[in-house]
Wavefront OBJ file of the C-alpha trace (Angstrom):
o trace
v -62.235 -73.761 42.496
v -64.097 -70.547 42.100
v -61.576 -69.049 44.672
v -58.798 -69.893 41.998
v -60.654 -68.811 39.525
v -61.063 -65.127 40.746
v -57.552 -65.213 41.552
v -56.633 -65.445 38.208
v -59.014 -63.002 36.983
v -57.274 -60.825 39.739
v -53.846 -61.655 38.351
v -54.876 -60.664 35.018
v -56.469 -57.533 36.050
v -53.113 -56.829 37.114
v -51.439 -57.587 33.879
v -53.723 -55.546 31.667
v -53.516 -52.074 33.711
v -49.602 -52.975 33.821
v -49.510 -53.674 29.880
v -52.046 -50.491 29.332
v -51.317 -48.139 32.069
v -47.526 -48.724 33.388
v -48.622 -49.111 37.153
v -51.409 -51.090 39.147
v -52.205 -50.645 43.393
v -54.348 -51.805 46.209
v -56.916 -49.100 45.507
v -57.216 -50.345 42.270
v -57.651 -53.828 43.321
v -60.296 -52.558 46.177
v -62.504 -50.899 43.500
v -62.742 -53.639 41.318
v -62.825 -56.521 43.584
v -63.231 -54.896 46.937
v -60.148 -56.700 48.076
v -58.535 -55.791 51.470
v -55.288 -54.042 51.995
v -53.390 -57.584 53.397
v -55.748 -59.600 50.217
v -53.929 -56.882 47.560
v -50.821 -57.061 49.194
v -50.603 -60.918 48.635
v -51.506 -60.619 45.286
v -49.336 -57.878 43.862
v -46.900 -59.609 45.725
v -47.891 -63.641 44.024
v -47.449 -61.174 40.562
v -43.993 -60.259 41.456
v -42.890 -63.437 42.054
v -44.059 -64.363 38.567
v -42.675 -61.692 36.753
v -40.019 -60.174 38.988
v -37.339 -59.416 36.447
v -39.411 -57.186 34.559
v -41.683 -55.394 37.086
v -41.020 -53.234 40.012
v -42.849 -53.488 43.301
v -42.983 -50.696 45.604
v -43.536 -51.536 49.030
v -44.583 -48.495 51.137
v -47.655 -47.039 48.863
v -48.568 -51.104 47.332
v -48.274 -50.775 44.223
v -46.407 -52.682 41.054
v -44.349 -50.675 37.981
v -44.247 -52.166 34.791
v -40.213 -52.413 34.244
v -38.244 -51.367 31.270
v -38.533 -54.900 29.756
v -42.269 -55.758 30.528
v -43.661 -58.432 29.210
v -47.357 -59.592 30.253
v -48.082 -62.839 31.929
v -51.466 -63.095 29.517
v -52.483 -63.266 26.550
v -54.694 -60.394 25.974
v -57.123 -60.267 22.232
v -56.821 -56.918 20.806
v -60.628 -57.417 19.671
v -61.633 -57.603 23.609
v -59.375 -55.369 24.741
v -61.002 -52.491 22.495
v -63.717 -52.882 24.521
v -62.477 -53.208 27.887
v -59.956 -50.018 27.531
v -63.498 -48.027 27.151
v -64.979 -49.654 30.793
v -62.397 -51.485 33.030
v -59.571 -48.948 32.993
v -62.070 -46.023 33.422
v -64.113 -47.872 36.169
v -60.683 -48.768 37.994
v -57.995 -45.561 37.937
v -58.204 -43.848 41.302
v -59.585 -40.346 40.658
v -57.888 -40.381 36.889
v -59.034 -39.760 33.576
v -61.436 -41.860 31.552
v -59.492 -44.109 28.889
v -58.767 -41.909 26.207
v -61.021 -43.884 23.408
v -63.750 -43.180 20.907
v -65.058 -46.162 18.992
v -67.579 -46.645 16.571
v -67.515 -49.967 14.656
v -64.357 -52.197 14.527
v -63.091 -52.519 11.054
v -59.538 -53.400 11.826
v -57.531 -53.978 14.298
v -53.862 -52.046 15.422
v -51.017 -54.355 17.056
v -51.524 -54.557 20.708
v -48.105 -53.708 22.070
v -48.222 -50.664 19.825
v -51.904 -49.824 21.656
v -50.650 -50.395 24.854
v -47.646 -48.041 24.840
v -49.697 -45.349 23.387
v -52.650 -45.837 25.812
v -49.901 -45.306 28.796
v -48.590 -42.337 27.313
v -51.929 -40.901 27.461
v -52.708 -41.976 30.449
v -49.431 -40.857 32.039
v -48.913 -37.502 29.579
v -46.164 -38.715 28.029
v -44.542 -37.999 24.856
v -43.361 -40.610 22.924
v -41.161 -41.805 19.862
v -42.893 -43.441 17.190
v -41.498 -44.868 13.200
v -44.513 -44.267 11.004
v -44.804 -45.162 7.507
v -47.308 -42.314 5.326
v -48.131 -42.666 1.783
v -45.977 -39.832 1.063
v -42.744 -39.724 2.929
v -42.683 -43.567 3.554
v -40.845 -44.604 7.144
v -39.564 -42.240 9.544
v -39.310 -40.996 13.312
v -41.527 -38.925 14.309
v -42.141 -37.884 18.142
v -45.496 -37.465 18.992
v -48.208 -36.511 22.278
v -50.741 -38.411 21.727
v -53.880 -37.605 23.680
v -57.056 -39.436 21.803
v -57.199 -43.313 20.118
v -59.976 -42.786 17.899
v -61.731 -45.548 15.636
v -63.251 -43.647 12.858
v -65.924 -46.257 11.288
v -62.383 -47.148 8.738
v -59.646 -47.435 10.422
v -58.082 -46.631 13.873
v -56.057 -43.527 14.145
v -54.266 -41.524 16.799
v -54.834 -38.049 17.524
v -51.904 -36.394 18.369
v -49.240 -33.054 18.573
v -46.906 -33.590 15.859
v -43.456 -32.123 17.204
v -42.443 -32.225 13.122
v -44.998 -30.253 11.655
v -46.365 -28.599 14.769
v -49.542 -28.570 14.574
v -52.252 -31.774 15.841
v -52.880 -34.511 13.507
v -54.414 -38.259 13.173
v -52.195 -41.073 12.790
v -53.141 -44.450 11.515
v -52.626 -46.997 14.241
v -51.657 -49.755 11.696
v -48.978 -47.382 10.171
v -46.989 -47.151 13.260
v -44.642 -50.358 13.805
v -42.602 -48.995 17.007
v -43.708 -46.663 19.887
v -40.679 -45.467 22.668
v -42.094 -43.564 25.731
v -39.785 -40.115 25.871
v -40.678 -38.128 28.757
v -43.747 -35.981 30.608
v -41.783 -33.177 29.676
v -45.241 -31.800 27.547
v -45.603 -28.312 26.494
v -49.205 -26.413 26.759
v -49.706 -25.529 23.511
v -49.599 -29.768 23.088
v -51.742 -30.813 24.974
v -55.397 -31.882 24.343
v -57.483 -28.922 25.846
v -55.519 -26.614 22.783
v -56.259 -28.655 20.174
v -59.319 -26.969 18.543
v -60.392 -29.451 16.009
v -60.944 -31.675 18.997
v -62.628 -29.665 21.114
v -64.843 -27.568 19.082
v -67.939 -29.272 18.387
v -69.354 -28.373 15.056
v -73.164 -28.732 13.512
v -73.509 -30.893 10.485
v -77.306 -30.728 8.730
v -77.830 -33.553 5.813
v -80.776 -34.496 3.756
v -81.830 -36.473 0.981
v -79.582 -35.775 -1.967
v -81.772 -33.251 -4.290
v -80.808 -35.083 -7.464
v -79.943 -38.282 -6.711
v -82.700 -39.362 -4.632
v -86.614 -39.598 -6.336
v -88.177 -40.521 -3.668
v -86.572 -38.672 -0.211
v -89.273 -40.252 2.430
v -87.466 -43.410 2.484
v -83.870 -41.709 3.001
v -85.629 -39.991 5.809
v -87.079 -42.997 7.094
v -83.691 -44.613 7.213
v -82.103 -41.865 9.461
v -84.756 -40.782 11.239
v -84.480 -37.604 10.035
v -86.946 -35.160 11.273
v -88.615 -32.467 8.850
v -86.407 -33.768 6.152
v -82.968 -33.421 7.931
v -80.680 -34.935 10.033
v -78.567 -32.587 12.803
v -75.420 -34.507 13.498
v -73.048 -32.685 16.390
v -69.789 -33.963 16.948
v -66.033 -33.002 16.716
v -64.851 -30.886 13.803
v -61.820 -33.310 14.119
v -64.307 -36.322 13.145
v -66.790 -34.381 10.950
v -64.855 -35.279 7.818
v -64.345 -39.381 8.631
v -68.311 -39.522 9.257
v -69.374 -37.512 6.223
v -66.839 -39.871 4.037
v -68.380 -42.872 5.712
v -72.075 -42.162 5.095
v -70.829 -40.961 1.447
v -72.425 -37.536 2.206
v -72.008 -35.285 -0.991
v -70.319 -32.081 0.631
v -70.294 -30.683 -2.506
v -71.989 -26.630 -2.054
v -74.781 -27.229 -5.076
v -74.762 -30.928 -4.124
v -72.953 -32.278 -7.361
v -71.698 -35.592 -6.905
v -73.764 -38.420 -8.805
v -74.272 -41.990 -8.129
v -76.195 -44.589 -6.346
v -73.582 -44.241 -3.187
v -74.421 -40.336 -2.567
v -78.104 -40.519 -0.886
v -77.064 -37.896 1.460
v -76.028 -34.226 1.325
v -75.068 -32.014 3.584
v -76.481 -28.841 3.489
v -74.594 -26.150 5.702
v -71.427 -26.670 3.629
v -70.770 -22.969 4.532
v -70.695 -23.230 8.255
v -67.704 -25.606 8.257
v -65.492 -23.995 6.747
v -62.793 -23.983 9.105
v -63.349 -27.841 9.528
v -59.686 -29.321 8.957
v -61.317 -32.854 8.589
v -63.724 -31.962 5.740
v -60.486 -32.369 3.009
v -61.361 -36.081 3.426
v -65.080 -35.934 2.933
v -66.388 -36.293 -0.384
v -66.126 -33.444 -2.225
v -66.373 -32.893 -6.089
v -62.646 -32.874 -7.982
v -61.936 -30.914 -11.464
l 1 2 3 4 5 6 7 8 9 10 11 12 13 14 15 16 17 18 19 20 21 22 23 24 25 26 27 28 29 30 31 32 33 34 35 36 37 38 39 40 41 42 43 44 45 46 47 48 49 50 51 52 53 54 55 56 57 58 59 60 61 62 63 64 65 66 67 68 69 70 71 72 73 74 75 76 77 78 79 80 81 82 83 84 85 86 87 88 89 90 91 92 93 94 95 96 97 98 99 100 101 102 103 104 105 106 107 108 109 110 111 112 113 114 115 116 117 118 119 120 121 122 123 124 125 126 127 128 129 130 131 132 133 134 135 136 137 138 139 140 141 142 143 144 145 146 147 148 149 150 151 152 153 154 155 156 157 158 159 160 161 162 163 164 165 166 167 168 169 170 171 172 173 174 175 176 177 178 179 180 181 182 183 184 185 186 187 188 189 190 191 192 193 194 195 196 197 198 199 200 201 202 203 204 205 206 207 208 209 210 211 212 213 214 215 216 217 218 219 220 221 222 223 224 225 226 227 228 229 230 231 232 233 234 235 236 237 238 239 240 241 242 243 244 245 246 247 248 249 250 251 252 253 254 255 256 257 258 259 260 261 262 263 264 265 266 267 268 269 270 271 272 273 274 275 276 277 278 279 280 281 282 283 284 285
């Protein structure tokens, strides 16, 4: 029985780096069940044979291809499969990049075939074809290289070069209701390591809102704050998402009133360049 049970779980390994990745081999297999050559063989092989019109097998170098109409063998939750994107796929790829995720809390949850093409584009540095509906401009095509999935404590988003406007920008997952892989064919000044929201890290110092707080030792005993502050470091392309979810008043003479702005952040000056701070809360005329 438990031999048939960690086939299974073998077989489904299988399925979710097909779905998520486009491709599965023996090394793969060997890493994450230290299966021998002749033991992966026999089980990329028993996968084929259960899915053969819609995934190619490739003899020589034992591996499997997701085909052109994949469809998984399992049922895979996209609750669970958050989590396992950020360990089994980076634990498994031979020598590849770590999935390309940053979580924080689960507050929704994108369609799973939508996550799955986008994850393999990523993984593969693809670009792809996507219809997205914005408030603005409603439904339209858009094509997109991705390079980050990103849950920002309210929603999922993608981070991505925008061929449209040129320039990177986030994408709500739940806003996107068709991905099409184009091509690798992927330009320098799209890819990730030129994106400079994402890669610069920027400094973020909050305290105790002045006004709105009368007594400031219990904000800092929330936080943790040390000497009346808390120094937050993390992407200038997440700085405004976290300083909207913590309801920090980013206002310069700290001007926002009500019982949901405890916090302010202080060194309003040093992020000025900070694309993501338009969504922070910030005073309006």
């Amino acid at each position: 029985m438990s031999k048939q049970i960690n086939e299974l779980a073998q077989l489904e390994f299988i399925d979710f780096c097909l779905l998520f990745r486009g491709h599965v081999s023996h090394s793969e297999l060997n890493q994450k069940f230290a299966t021998e050559l002749p033991v992966s063989r026999r089980l990329l092989q028993a996968y084929y044979a259960q899915n053969s019109t819609d995934v190619e097998f490739h003899k020589i170098d034992v591996r499997v291809f997701q085909g052109t109409n994949f469809k998984p063998l399992f049922e895979h939750d996209v609750k669970q499969v958050i989590g396992q994107l950020t360990q089994v796929l980076s634990q498994s790829l031979e020598n590849g990049p770590s999935i390309p995720m940053q979580a924080s809390t689960w507050l929704n949850f994108p369609d799973i075939h939508v996550l799955a093409r986008l994850t393999q584009a990523i993984l593969n540095g693809n670009a792809v074809n996507v219809i997205y509906t914005s408030l603005t401009s409603g439904s339209s095509s858009r094509d997109l290289v991705p390079h980050c999935i990103v849950d920002n404590g309210l929603r999922w988003h993608l981070r991505a070069y925008d061929r449209k406007s040129e320039a990177f920008r986030d994408f709500v997952l739940t806003r996107i209701s068709k991905v099409s892989i184009r091509s690798n064919q992927v330009y320098q000044h799209e890819i990730r390591e030129v994106d400079w929201q994402w890669q610069q890290e920027v400094r973020m110092i909050i305290k105790p809102h002045p006004i709105n707080i009368s007594q400031p030792t219990a904000i800092e005993m929330d936080y943790g704050m040390i000497d009346g502050e808390l120094v937050v470091n993390t992407r200038a392309a997440l700085a405004g998402y976290i300083l909207r979810r913590w309801n920090v008043d980013c206002t310069q003479d700290a001007e926002l009133r009500g019982p949901e702005n405890q916090l302010w952040l202080s060194n309003l000056g040093e992020l000025s360049e900070v694309a993501s701070l338009s969504i922070a809360p910030i005073k309006t005329d």
